[in-house]
C-alpha positions in Angstrom: -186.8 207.0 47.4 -188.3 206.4 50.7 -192.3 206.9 51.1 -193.4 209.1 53.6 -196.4 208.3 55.8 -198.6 211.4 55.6 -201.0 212.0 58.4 -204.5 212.2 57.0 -206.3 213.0 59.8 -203.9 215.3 61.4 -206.6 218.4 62.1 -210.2 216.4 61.3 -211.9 216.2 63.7 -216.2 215.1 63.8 -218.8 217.5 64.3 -221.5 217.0 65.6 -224.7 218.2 64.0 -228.1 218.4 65.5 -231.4 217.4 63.9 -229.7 215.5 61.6 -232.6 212.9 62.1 -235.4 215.8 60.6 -232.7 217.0 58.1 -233.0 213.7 56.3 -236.6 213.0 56.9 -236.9 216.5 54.4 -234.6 215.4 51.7 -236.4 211.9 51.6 -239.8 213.7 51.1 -238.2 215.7 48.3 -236.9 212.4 46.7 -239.8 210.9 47.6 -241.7 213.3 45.1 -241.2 212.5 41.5 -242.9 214.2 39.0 -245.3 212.5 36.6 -244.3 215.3 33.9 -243.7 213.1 30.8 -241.3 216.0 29.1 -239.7 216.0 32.9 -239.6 212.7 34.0 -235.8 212.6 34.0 -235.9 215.5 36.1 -236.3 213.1 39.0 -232.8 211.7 38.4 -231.3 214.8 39.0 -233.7 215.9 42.1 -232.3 212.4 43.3 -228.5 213.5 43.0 -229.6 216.9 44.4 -230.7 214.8 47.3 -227.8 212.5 47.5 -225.6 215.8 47.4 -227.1 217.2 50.4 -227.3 213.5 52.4 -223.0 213.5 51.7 -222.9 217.0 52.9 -224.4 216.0 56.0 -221.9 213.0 56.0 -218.7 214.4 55.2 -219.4 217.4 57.4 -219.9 214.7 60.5 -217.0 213.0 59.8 -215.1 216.6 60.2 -214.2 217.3 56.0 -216.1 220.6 56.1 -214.9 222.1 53.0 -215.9 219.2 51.1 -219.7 219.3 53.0 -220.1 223.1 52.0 -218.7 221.9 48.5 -221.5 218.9 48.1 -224.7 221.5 49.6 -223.4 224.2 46.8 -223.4 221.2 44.0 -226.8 220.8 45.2 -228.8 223.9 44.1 -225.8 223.7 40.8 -227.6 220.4 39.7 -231.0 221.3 40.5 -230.6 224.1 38.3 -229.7 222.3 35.4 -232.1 220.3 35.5 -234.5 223.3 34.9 -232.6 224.9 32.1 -232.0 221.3 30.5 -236.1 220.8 30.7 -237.2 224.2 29.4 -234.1 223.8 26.5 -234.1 219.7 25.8 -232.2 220.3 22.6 -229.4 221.0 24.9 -229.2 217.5 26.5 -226.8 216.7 23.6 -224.3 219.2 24.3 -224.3 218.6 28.0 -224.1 215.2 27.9 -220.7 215.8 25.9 -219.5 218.1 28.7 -219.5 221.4 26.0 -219.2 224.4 28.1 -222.0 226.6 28.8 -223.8 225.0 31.4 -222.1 227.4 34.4 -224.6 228.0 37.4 -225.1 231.5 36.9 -225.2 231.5 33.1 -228.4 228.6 33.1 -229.5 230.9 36.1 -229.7 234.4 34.3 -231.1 232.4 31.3 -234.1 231.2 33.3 -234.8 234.6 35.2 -235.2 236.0 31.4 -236.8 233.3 29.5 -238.4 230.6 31.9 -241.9 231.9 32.9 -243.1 229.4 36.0 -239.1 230.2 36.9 -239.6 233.6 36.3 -243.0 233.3 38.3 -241.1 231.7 41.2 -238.4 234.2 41.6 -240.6 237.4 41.5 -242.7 236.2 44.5 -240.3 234.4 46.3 -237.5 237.4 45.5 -236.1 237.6 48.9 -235.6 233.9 49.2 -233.6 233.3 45.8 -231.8 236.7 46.6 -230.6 234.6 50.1 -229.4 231.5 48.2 -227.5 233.3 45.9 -226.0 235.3 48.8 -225.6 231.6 50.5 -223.8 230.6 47.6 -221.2 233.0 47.6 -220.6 232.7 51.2 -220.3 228.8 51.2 -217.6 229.7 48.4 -215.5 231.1 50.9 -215.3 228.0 52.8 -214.8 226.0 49.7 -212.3 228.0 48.3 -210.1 228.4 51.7 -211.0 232.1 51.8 -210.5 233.2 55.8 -208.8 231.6 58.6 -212.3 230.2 59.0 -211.8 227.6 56.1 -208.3 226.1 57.5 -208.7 222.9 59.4 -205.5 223.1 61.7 -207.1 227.0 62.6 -210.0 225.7 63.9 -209.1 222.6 65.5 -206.3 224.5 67.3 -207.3 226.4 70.4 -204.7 228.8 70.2 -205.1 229.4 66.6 -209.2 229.5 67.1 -208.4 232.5 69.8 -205.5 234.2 67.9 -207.5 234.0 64.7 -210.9 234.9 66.3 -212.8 231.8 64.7 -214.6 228.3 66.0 -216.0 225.0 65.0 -219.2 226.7 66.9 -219.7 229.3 64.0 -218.4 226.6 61.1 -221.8 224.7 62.8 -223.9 227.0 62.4 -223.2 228.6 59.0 -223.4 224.6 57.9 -226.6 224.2 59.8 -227.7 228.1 58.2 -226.4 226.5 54.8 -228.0 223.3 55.0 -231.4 224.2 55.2 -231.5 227.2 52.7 -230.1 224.3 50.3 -232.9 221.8 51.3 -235.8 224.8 50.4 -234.1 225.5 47.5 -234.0 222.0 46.1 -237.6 221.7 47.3 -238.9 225.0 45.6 -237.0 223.7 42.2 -238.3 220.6 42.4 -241.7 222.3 42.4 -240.8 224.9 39.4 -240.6 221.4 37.2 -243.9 220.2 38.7 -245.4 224.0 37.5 
C-alpha cells in the first residue's frame, strides 16, 4: 500500500501573544519560590511542572496548536492541586505513584474544601476567585474537547468559515490571554496554601 503524505500544518497557523515577556517573568518568580517546608519540600517539583505547564502553553499556543495550549494551562491548576491533597494525605503517595484511581481534579478538590483547613481558609476569603477558576476550567474544556465551531482549526483559520460561523483567532486570543493569567494566580495562590 502506498503512504500518503498528510498535511500537518494544513490550518496552523501562529498567534501572536502579547506580554509574553511579563507572562514568563511571573511564572519564573513562582518557580523561583520553593518552599523550605520539610513535610512539603517535594511540593516544589510539582510547582515546577505547574510552571513548565503554563511556559508550553504559551509555546504551543504561539506556534498556533491552541487546543493543546488550553489543554497544558488546565493541567496546570490539575497538578498544583495534587500536590496539596498529596501533602495534607502523604500516605497516598503510594497509591498515586502506582497510577490507582482517585486522584481526579475535582475529587482531591472537594476533599480539600472539607478537610484542608489553610485550603479551606484560602477559599472562604478568596471565594470569588476560586469560583472564577473553576468556571475557567470548564470553559477551557470546551476548547480542549472540540466543543463549538470556536475549537476547529480550519473554522478559524478560514475567513469564510470565521464569518459564516461567527468566530475569530481575535476571541481564541483573548480567552487564552483571560485563561492564562487566571492559571498563573492560581498556581501562585496554591503555591502559597503549601507555604501556610
Amino acid at each position: 500500500m502506498e503512504n500518503i503524505a498528510i498535511q500537518d500544518n494544513w490550518y496552523i497557523k501562529p498567534l501572536e501573544l502579547p506580554n509574553v515577556e511579563k507572562f514568563v517573568s511571573d511564572i519564573n518568580n513562582i518557580s523561583f519560590a520553593t518552599t523550605g517546608f520539610v513535610h512539603a519540600w517535594e511540593s516544589n517539583l510539582f510547582f515546577d511542572e505547574a510552571c513548565q505547564l503554563i511556559i508550553n502553553a504559551i509555546k504551543l499556543f504561539q506556534l498556533g496548536y491552541f487546543d493543546c495550549a488550553f489543554y497544558s494551562l488546565r493541567q496546570s491548576i490539575e497538578t498544583s492541586i495534587g500536590i496539596i491533597y498529596l501533602t495534607a494525605n502523604p500516605n497516598k503517595e503510594d497509591e498515586w505513584k502506582t497510577l490507582l484511581s482517585g486522584f481526579e481534579s475535582g475529587k482531591m478538590t472537594d476533599w480539600l474544601k472539607n478537610n484542608e483547613p489553610t485550603f479551606m481558609d484560602i477559599r472562604e476569603k478568596m471565594h470569588g476567585f476560586f469560583d472564577n477558576v473553576w468556571k475557567v476550567q470548564k470553559r477551557m474544556n470546551k476548547y480542549i474537547h472540540k466543543q463549538g465551531y470556536a475549537s476547529f482549526y480550519q473554522v478559524t483559520r478560514n475567513p469564510f468559515l470565521v464569518q459564516q460561523k461567527g468566530t475569530s483567532e481575535s476571541q481564541i486570543i483573548m480567552d487564552f490571554e483571560y485563561y492564562l493569567k487566571l492559571c498563573i494566580g492560581a498556581v501562585a495562590i496554591y503555591r502559597l496554601a503549601i507555604d501556610s
